[in-house]
PDB file of the backbone (N, CA, C, O) and the ligand in Angstrom, with CONECT records:
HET     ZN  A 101       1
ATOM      1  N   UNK A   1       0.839  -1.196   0.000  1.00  0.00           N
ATOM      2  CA  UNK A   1       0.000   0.000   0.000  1.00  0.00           C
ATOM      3  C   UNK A   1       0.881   1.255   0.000  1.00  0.00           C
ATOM      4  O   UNK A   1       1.956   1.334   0.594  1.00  0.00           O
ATOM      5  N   UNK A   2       0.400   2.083  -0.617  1.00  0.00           N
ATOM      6  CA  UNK A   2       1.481   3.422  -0.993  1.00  0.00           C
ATOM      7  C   UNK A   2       0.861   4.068   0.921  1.00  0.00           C
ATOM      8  O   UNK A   2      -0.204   3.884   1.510  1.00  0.00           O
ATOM      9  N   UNK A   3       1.900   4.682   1.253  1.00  0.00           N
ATOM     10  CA  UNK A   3       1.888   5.279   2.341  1.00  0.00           C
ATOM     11  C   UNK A   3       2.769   6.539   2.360  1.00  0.00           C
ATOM     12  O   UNK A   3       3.980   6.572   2.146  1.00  0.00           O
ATOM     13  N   UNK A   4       2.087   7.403   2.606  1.00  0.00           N
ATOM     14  CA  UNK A   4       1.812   8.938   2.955  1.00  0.00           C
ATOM     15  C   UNK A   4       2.175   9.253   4.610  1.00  0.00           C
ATOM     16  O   UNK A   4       1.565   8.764   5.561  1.00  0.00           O
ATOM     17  N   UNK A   5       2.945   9.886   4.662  1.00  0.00           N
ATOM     18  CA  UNK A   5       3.305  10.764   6.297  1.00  0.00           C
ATOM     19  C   UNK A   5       2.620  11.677   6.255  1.00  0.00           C
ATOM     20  O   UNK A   5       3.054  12.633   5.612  1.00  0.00           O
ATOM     21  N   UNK A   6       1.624  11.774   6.733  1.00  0.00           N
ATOM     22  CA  UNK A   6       0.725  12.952   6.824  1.00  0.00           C
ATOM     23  C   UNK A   6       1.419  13.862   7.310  1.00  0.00           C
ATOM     24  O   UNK A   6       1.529  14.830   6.558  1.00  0.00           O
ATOM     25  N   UNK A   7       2.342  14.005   9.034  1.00  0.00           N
ATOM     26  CA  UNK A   7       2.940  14.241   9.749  1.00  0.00           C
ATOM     27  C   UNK A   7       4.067  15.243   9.232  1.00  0.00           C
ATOM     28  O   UNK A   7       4.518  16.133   9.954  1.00  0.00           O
ATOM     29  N   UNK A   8       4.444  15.045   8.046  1.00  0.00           N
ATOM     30  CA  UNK A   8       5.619  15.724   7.108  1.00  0.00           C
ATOM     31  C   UNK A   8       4.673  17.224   6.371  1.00  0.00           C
ATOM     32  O   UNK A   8       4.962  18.365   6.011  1.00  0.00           O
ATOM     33  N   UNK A   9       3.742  16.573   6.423  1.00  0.00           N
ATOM     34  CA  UNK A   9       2.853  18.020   5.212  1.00  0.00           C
ATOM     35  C   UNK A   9       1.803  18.557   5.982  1.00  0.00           C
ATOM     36  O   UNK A   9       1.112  19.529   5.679  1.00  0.00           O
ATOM     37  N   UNK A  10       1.716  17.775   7.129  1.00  0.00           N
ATOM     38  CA  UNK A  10       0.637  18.936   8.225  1.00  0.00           C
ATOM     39  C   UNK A  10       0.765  19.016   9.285  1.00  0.00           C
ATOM     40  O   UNK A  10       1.077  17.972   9.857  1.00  0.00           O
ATOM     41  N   UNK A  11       0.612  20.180  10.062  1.00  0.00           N
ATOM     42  CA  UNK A  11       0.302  20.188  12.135  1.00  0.00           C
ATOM     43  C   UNK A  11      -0.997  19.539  12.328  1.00  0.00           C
ATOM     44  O   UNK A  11      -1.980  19.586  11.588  1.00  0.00           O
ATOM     45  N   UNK A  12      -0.863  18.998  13.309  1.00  0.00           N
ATOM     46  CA  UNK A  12      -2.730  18.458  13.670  1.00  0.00           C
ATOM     47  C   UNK A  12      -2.569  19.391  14.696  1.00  0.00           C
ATOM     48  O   UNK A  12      -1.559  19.883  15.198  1.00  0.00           O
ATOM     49  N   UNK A  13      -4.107  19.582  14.973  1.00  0.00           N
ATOM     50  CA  UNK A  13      -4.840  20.323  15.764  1.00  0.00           C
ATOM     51  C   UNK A  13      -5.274  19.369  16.732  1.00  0.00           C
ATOM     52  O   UNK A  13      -4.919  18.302  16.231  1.00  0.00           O
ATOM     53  N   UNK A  14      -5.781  19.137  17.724  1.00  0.00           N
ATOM     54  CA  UNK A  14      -7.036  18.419  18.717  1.00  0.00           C
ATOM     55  C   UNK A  14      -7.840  19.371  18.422  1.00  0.00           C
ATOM     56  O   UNK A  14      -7.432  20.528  18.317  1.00  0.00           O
ATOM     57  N   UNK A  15      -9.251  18.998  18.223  1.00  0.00           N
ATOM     58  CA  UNK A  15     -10.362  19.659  18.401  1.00  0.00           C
ATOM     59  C   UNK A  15     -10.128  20.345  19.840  1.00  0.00           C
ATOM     60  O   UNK A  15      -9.271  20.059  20.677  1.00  0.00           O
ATOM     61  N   UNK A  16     -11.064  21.264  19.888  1.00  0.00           N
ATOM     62  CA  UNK A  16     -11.564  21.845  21.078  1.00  0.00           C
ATOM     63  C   UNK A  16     -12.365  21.234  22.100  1.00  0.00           C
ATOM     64  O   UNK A  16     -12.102  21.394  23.292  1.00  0.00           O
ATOM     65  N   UNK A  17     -13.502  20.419  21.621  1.00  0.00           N
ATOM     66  CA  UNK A  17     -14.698  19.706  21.994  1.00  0.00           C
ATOM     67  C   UNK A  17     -13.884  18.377  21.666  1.00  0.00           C
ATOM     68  O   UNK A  17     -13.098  18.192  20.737  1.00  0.00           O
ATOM     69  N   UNK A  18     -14.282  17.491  22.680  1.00  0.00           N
ATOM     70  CA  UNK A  18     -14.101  16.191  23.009  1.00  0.00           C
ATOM     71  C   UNK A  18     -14.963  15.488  21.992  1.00  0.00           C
ATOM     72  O   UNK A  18     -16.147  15.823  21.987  1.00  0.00           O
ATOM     73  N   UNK A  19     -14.513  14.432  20.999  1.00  0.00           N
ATOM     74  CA  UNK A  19     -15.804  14.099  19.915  1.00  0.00           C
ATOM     75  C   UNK A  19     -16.315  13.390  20.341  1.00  0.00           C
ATOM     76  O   UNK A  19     -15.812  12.786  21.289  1.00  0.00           O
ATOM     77  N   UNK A  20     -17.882  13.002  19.772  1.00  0.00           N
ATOM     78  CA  UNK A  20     -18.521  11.986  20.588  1.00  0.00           C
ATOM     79  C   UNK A  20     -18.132  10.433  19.418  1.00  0.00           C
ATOM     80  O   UNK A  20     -18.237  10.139  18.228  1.00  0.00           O
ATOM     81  N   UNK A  21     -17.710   9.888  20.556  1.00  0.00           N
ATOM     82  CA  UNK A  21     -17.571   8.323  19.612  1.00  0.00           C
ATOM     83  C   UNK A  21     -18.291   7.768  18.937  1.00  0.00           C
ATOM     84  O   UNK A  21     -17.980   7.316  17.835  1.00  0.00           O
ATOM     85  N   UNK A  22     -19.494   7.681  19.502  1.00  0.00           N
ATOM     86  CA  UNK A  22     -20.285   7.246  18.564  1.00  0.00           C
ATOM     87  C   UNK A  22     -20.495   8.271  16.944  1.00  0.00           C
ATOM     88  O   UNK A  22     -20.797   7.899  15.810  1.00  0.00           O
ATOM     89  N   UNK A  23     -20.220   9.467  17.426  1.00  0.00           N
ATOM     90  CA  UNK A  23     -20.816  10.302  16.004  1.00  0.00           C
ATOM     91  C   UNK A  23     -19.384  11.290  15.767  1.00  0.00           C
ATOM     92  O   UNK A  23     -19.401  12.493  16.026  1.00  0.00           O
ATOM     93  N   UNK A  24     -18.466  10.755  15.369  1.00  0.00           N
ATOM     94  CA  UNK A  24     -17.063  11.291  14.975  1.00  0.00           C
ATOM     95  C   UNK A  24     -17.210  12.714  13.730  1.00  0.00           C
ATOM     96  O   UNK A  24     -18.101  12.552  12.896  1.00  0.00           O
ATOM     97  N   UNK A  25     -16.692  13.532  13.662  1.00  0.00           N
ATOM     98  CA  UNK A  25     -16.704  14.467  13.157  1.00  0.00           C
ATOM     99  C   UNK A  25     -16.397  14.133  11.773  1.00  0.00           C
ATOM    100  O   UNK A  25     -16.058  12.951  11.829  1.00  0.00           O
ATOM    101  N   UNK A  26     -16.331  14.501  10.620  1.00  0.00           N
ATOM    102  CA  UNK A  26     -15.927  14.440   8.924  1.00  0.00           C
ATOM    103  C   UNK A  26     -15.998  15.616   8.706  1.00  0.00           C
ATOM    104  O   UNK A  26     -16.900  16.408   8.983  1.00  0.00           O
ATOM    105  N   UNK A  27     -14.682  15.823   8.010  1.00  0.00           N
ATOM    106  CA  UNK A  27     -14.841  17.127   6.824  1.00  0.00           C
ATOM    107  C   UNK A  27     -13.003  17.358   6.156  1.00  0.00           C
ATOM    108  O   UNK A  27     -12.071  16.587   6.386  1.00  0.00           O
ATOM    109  N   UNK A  28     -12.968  18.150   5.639  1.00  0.00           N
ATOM    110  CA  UNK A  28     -11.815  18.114   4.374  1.00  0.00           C
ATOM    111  C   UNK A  28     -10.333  18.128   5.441  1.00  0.00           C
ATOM    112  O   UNK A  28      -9.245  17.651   5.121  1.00  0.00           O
ATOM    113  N   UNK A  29     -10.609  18.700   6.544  1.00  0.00           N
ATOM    114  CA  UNK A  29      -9.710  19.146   7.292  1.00  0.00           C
ATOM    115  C   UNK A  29      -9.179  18.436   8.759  1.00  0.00           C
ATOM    116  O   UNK A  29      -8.272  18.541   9.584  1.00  0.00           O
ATOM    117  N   UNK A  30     -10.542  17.550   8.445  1.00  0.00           N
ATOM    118  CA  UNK A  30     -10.309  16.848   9.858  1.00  0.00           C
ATOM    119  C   UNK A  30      -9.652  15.395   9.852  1.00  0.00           C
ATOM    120  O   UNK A  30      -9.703  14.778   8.788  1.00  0.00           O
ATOM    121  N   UNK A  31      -8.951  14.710  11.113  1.00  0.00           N
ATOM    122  CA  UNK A  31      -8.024  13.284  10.803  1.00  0.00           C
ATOM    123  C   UNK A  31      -8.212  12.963  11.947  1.00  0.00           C
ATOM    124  O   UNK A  31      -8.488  13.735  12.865  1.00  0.00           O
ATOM    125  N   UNK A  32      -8.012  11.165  12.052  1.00  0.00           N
ATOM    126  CA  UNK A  32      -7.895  10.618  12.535  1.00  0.00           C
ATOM    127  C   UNK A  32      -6.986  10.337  13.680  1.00  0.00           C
ATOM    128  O   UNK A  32      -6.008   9.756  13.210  1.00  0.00           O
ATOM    129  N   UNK A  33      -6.897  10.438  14.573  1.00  0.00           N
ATOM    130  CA  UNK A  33      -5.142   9.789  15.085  1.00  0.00           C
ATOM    131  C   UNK A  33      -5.670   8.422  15.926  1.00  0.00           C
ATOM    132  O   UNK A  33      -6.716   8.249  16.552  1.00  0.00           O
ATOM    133  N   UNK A  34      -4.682   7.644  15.721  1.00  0.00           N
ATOM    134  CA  UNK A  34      -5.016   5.880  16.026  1.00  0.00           C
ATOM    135  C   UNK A  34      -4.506   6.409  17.836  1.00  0.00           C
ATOM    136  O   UNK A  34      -3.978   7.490  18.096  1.00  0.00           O
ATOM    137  N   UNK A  35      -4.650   5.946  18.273  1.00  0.00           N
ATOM    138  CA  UNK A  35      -3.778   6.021  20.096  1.00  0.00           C
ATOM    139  C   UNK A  35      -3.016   4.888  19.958  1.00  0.00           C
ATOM    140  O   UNK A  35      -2.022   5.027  20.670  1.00  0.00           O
ATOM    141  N   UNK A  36      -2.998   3.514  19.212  1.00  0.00           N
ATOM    142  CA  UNK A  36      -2.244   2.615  19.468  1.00  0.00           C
ATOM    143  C   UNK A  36      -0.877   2.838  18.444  1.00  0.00           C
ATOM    144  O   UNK A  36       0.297   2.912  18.806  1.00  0.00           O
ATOM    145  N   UNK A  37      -1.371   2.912  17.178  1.00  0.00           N
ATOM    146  CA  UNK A  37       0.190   3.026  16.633  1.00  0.00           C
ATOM    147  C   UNK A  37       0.271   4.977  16.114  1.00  0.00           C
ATOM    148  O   UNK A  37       1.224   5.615  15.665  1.00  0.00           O
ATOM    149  N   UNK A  38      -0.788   5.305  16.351  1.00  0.00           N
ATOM    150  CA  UNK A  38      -0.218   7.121  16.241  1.00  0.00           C
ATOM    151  C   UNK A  38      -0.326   7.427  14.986  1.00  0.00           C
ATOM    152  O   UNK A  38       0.350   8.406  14.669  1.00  0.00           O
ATOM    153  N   UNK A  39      -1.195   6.735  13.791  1.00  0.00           N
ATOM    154  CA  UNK A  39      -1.246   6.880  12.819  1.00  0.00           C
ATOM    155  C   UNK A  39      -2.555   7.674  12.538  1.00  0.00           C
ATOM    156  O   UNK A  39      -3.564   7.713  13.242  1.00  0.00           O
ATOM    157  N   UNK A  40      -2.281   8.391  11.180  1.00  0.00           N
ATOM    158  CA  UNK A  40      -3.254   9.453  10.821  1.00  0.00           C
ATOM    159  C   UNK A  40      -4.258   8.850   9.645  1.00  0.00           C
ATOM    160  O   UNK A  40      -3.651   8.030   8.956  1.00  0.00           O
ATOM    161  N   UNK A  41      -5.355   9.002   9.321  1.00  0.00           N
ATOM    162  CA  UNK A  41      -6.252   8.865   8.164  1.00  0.00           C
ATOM    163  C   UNK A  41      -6.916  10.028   7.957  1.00  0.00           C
ATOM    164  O   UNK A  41      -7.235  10.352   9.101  1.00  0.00           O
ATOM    165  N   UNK A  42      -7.226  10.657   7.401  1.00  0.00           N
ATOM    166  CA  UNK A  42      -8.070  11.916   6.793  1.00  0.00           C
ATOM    167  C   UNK A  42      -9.280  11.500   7.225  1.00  0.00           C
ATOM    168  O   UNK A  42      -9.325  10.270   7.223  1.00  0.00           O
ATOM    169  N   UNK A  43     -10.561  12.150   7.699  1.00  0.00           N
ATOM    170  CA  UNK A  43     -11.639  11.526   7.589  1.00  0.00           C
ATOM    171  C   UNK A  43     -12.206  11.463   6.535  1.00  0.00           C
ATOM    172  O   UNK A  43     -13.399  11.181   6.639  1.00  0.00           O
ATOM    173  N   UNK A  44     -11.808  11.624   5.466  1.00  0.00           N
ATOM    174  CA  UNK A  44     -12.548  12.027   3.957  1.00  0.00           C
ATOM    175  C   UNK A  44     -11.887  11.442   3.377  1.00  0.00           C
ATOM    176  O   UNK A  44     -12.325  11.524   2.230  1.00  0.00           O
ATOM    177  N   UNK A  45     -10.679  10.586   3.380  1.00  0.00           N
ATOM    178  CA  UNK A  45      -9.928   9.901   2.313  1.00  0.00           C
ATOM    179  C   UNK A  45     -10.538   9.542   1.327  1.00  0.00           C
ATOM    180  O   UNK A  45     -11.729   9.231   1.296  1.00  0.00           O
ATOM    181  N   UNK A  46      -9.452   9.556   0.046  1.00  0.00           N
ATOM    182  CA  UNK A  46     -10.878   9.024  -0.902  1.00  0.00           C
ATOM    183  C   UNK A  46      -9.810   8.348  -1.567  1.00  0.00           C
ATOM    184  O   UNK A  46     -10.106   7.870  -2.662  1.00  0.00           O
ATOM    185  N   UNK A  47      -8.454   8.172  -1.101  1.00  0.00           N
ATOM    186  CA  UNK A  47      -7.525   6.776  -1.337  1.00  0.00           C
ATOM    187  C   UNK A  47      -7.365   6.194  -0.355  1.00  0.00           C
ATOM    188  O   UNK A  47      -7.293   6.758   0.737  1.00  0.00           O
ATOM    189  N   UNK A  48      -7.258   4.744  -0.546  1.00  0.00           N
ATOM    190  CA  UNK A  48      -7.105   3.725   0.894  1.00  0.00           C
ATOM    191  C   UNK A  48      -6.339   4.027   1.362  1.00  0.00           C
ATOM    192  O   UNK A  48      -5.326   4.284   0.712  1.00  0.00           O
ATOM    193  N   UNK A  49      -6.353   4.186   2.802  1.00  0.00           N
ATOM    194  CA  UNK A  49      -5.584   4.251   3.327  1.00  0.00           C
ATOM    195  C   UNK A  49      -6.083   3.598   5.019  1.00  0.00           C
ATOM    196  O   UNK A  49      -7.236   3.260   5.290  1.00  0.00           O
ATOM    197  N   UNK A  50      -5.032   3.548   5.884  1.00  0.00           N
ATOM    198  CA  UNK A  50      -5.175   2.481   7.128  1.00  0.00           C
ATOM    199  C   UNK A  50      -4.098   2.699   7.789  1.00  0.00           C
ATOM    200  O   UNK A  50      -2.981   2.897   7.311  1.00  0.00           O
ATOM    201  N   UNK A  51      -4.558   2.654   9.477  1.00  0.00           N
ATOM    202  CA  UNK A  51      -3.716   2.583  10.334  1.00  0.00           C
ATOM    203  C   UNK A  51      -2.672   1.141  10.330  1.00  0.00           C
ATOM    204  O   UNK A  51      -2.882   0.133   9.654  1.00  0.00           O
ATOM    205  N   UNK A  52      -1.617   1.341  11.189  1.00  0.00           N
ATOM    206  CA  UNK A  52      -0.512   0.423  11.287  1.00  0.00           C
ATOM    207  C   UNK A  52      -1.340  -0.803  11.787  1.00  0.00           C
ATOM    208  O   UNK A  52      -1.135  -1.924  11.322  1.00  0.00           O
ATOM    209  N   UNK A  53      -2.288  -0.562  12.754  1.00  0.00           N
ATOM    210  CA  UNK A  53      -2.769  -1.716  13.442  1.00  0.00           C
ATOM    211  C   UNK A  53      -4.469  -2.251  13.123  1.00  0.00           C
ATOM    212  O   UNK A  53      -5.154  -3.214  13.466  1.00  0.00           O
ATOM    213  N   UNK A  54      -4.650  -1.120  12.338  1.00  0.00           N
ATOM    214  CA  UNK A  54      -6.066  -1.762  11.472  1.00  0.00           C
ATOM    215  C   UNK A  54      -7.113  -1.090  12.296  1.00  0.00           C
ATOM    216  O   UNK A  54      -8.304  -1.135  11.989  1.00  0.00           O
ATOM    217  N   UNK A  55      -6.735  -0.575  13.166  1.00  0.00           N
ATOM    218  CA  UNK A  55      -8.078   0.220  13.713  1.00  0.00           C
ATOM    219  C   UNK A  55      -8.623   1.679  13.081  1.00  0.00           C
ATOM    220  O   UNK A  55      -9.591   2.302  13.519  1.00  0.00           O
ATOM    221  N   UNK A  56      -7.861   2.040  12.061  1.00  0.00           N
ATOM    222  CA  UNK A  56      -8.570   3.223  11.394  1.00  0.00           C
ATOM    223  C   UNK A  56      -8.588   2.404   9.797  1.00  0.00           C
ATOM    224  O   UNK A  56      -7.529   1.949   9.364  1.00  0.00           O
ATOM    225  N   UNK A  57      -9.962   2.264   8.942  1.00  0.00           N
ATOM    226  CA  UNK A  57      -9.654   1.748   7.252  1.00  0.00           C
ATOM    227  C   UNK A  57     -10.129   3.092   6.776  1.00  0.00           C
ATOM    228  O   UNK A  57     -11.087   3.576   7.379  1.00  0.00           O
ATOM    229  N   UNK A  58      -9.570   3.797   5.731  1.00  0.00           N
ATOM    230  CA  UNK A  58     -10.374   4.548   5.427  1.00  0.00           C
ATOM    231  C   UNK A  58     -10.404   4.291   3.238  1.00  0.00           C
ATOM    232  O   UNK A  58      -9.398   3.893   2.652  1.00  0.00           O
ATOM    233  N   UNK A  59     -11.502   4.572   2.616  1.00  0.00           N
ATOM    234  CA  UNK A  59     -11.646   4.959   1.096  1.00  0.00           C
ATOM    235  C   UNK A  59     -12.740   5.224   0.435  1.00  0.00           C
ATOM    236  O   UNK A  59     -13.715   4.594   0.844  1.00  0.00           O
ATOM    237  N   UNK A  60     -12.928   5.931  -0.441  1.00  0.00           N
ATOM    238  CA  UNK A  60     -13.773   6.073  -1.164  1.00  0.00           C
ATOM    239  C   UNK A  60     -14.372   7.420  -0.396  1.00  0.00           C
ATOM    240  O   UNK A  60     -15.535   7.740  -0.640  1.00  0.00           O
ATOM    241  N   UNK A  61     -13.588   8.201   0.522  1.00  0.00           N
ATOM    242  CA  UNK A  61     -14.484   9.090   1.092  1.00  0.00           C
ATOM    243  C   UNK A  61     -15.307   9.182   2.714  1.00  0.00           C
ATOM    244  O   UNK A  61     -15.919  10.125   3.215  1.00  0.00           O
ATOM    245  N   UNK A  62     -15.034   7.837   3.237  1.00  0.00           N
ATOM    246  CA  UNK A  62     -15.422   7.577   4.272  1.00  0.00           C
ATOM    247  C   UNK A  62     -14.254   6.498   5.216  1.00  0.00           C
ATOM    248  O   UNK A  62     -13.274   5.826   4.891  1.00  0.00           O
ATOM    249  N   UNK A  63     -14.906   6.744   6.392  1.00  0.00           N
ATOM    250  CA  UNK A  63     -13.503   5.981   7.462  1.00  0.00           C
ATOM    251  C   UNK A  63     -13.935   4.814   8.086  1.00  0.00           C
ATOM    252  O   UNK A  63     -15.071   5.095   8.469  1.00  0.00           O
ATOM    253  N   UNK A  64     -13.729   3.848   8.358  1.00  0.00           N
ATOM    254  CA  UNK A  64     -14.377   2.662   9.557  1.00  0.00           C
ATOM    255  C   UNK A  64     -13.190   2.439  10.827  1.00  0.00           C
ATOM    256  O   UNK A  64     -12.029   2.032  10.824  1.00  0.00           O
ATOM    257  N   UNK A  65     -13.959   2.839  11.702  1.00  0.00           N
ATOM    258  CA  UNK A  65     -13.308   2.982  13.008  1.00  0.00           C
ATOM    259  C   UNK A  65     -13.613   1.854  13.288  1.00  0.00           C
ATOM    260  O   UNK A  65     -14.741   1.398  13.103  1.00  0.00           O
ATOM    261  N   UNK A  66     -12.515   1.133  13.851  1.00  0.00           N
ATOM    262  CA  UNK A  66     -13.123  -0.266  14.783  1.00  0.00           C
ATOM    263  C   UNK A  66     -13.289   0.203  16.242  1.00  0.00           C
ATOM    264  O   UNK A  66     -14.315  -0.065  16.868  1.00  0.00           O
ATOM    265  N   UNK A  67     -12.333   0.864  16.748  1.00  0.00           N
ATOM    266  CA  UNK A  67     -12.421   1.390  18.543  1.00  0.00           C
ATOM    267  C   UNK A  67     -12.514   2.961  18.099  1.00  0.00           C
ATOM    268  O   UNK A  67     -11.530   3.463  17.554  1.00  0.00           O
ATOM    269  N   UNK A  68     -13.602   3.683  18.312  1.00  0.00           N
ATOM    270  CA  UNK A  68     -13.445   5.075  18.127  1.00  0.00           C
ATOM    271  C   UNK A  68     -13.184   5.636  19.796  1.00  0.00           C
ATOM    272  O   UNK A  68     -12.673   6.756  19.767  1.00  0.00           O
ATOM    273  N   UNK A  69     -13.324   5.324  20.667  1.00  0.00           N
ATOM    274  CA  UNK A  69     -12.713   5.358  22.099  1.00  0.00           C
ATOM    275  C   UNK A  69     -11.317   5.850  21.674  1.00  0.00           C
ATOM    276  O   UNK A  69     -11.051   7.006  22.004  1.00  0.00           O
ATOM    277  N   UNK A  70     -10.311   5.104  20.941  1.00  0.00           N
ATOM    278  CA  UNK A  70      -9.339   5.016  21.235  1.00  0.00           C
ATOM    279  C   UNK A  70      -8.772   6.026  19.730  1.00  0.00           C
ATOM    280  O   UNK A  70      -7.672   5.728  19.267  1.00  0.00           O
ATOM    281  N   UNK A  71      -9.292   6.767  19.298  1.00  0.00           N
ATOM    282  CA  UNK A  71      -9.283   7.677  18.245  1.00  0.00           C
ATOM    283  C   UNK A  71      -9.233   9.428  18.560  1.00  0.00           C
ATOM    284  O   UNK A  71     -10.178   9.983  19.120  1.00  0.00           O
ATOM    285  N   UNK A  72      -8.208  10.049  18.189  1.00  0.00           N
ATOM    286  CA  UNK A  72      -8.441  11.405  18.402  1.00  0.00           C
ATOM    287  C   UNK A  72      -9.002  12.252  17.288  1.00  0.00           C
ATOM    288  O   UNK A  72      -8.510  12.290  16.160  1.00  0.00           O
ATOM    289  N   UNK A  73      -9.824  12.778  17.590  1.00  0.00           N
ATOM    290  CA  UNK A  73     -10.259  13.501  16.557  1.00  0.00           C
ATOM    291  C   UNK A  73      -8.990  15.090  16.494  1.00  0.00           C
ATOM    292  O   UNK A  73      -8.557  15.798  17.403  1.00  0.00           O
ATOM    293  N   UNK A  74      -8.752  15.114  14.940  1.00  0.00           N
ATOM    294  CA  UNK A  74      -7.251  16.628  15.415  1.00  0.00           C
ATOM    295  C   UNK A  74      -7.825  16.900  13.456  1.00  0.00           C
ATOM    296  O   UNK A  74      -8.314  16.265  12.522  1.00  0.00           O
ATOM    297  N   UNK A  75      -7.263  18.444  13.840  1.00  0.00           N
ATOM    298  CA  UNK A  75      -7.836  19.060  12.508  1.00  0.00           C
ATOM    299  C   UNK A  75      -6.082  19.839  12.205  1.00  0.00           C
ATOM    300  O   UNK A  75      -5.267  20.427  12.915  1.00  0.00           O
ATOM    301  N   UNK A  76      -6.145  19.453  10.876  1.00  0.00           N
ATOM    302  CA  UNK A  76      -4.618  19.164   9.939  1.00  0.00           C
ATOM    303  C   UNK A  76      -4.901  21.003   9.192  1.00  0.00           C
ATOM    304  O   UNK A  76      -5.823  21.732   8.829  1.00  0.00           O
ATOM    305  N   UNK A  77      -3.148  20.997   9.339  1.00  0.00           N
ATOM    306  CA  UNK A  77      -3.182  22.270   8.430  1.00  0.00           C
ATOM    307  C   UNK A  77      -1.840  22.036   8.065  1.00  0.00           C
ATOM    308  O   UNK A  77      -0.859  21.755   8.753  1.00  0.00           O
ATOM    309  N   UNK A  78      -2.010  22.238   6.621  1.00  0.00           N
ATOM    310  CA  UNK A  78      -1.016  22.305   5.909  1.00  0.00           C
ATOM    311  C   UNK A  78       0.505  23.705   6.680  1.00  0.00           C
ATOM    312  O   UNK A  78       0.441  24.858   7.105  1.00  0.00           O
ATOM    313  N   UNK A  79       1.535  22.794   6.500  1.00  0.00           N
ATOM    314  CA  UNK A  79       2.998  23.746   7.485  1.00  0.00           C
ATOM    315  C   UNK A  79       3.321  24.388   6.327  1.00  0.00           C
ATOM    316  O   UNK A  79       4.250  25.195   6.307  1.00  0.00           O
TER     317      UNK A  79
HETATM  318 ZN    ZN A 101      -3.703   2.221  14.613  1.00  0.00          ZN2+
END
């Protein structure tokens, strides 16, 4: 799988507001962060992409969280 450092081309943010797990935030700007391996997904990806440990899948535009507990919601800006 082609893999992207998000980390190299953006700062994350933490939201302000704590997200609710069950109903995770989406939009152009907002990402994922895994808590177990620290990996990022866009919430909007619209190329596959996936955490190190499989708890974030994301494509076509949408993400599948397996533990969203264990997910930070952080909003990316280009450095
Ligand atoms: Zn992970």
């Amino acid at each position: 799988m082609h893999k992207v450092d998000l980390r190299k081309i953006y700062n994350f943010y933490p939201l302000d507001q704590k997200a609710d797990p069950g109903n995770l935030p989406t939009g152009g700007d907002v990402y994922y962060e895994c808590h177990e391996c620290r990996g990022i997904v866009s919430s909007v990806t619209f190329i596959k992409a996936a955490c190190e440990c499989g708890n974030l899948e994301g494509n076509k535009g949408e993400v599948t969280v397996k533990e969203p507990a264990r997910v930070t919601v952080v909003r990316g800006r280009l450095k």
